[in-house]
Structure formats: structure tokens, C-alpha cells
N, C-alpha and C positions, 0 to 999 in steps of 0.2 A: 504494500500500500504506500501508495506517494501523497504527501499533504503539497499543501501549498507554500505552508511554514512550519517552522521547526516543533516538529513531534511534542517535544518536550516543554513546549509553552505552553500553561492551560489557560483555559474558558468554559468558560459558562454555556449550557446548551440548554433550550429549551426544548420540550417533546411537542411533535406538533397535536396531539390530542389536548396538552396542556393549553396550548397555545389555542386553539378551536373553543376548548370548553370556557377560559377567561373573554377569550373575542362575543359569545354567545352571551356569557353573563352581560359585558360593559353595553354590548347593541340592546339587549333586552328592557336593563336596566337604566337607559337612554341618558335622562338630564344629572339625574345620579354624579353621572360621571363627566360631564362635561368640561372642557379646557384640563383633566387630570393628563398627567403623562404614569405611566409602567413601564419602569423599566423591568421586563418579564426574564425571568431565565428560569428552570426546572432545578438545576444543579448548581453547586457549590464548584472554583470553578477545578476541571480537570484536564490533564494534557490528553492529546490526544493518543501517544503512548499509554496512558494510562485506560482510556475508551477499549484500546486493543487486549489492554490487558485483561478486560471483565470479558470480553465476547472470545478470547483465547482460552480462559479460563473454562466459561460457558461447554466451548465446542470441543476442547481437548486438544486443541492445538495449537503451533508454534504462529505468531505474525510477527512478521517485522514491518516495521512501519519506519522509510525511511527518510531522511531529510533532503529537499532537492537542493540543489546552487541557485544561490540567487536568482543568478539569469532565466533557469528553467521554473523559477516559482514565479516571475514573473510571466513569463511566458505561457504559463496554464492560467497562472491570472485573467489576462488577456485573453485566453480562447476559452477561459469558463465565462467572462463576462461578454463577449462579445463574434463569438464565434469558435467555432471545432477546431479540434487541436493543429487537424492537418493545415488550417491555414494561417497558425504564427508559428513562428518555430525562432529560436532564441539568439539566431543570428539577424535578422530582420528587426530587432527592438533596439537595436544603437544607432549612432551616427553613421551615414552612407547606408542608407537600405534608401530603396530608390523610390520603393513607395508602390512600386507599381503589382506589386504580388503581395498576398495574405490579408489580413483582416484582423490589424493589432485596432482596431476603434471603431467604433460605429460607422454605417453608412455614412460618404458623405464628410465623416472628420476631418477638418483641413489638418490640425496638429497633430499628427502622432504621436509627437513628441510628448508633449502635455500630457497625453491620455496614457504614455506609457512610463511616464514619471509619476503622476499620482498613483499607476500598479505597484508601480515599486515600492513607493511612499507607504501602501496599502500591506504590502509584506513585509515589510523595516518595521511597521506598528506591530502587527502579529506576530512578529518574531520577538521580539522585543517584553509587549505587554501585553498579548493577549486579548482578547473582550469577555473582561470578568465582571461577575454581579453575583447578589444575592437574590435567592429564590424566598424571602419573606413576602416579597409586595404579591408574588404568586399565588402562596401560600394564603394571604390574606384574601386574596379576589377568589380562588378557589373556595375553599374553604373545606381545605383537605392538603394532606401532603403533595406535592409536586413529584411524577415521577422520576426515581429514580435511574441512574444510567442501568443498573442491573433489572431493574424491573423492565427497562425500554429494550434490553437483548433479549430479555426473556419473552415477552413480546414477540419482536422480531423473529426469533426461533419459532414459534409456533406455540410460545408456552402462556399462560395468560397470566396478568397482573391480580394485585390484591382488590383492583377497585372494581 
């Protein structure tokens, strides 16, 4: 498994069922909540080594989950934001790419430049500090625990949670 940034920085995940059941309360519950902000997350935060290590744990086997170079975490950057991998590849994202091949920016982007220094900017932070939170405000909009990352494999295996 290849991340975008380094394995061993963690973050905060939220579970998208978390995320659906808090969205259903805030719409239902309308003026309630009005001008509020949530910061939402499920988890305390975790690397993503560490994600590997509960669904390793899980299925009984070994994962390695490795760290890319810069260059190629930008570069998936860029083709997870704005197109398939086949058309950035991490020689095209510096000075002298002609422009005329791939798809490092939206249709239409006059600056590549720009668009491929904020990716970088974007995995400097993640490498870095991660996007960490606490799962309280969750918790509180819920009104029940947030799941966990071992309940969210278990889950995903086929197995079902406590709720």
C-alpha cells in the first residue's frame, strides 16, 4: 500500500456512516444548528501504519504500507485530484514540462505551476502535521460513541459492529 504521505503521521478519520448519521441529525434538526461549525472526526488521531496495523491484525497478515518521495506523492496528488495516474507522472510536475501532455490541473489551468505547488504545499502539511481532531463534538451530535477504527474493519470484513 502506497499513501500519499508518510505512513507514520497520524489523523483523524471519520467513518462515513458517522458522518451520514451526524449530517441527518444537523438537516433534520435545521435552525438548531444554524451558523454552528463541527469539526467531525470518529477517531483519536492514528497513522496510517497504525490503520494497517488493526486490518493486518484482523486478516492475519503481513502489510507494508510504504512511504512515497516526494515527487511521486505529489504526483498521485495530482492525479487523485484531478485526473488518472496514467496522465501525471512525476517528471512533468517541475520546470521545463512543456505542458503539452498529462493532466497535472484542471481543464483549462493556465498555471500548472501554482496548482502543482499548492500539491506539494498539501503533502509538506501531511507529512508534517497531519489532520488531527477530536471525536467529542461527534460524540456529542451522535449521541453514542463514534466508531471505532477496529469496529470500521470489522465492518468492512463482513463482520458487524456493536450499534
Amino acid at each position: 500500500m502506497v499513501r500519499l504521505w508518510d505512513p507514520k503521521t497520524a489523523n483523524s478519520l471519520i467513518a462515513l456512516r458517522d458522518l451520514a448519521e451526524a449530517a441527518d441529525k444537523v438537516l433534520r434538526e435545521g435552525s438548531a444548528h444554524y451558523f454552528a461549525q463541527y469539526p467531525l472526526c470518529s477517531t483519536m488521531p492514528i497513522s496510517d501504519q497504525g490503520v494497517a496495523d488493526v486490518i493486518a491484525k484482523r486478516i492475519s497478515k503481513t502489510i507494508e504500507v510504504r512511504t512515497p518521495t516526494f515527487e511521486n506523492a505529489v504526483a498521485h496528488t495530482l492525479a487523485y485530484l484531478f485526473g488518472g495516474e496514467d496522465k501525471v507522472k512525476a517528471s512533468e510536475l517541475y520546470a521545463g514540462h512543456d505542458g503539452k501532455t498529462g493532466n497535472a490541473a484542471s481543464g483549462g489551468e493556465m498555471r500548472r505551476d501554482i496548482t502543482r505547488d499548492e500539491a506539494a504545499r498539501l503533502c509538506l502539511f501531511y507529512n508534517h502535521r497531519g489532520l488531527i481532531g477530536n471525536p467529542s463534538v461527534l460524540r456529542w451530535l451522535l449521541g453514542r460513541e463514534p466508531t471505532s477504527v477496529e469496529e470500521w474493519v470489522d465492518g468492512q470484513l463482513g463482520g458487524t459492529t456493536k450499534r
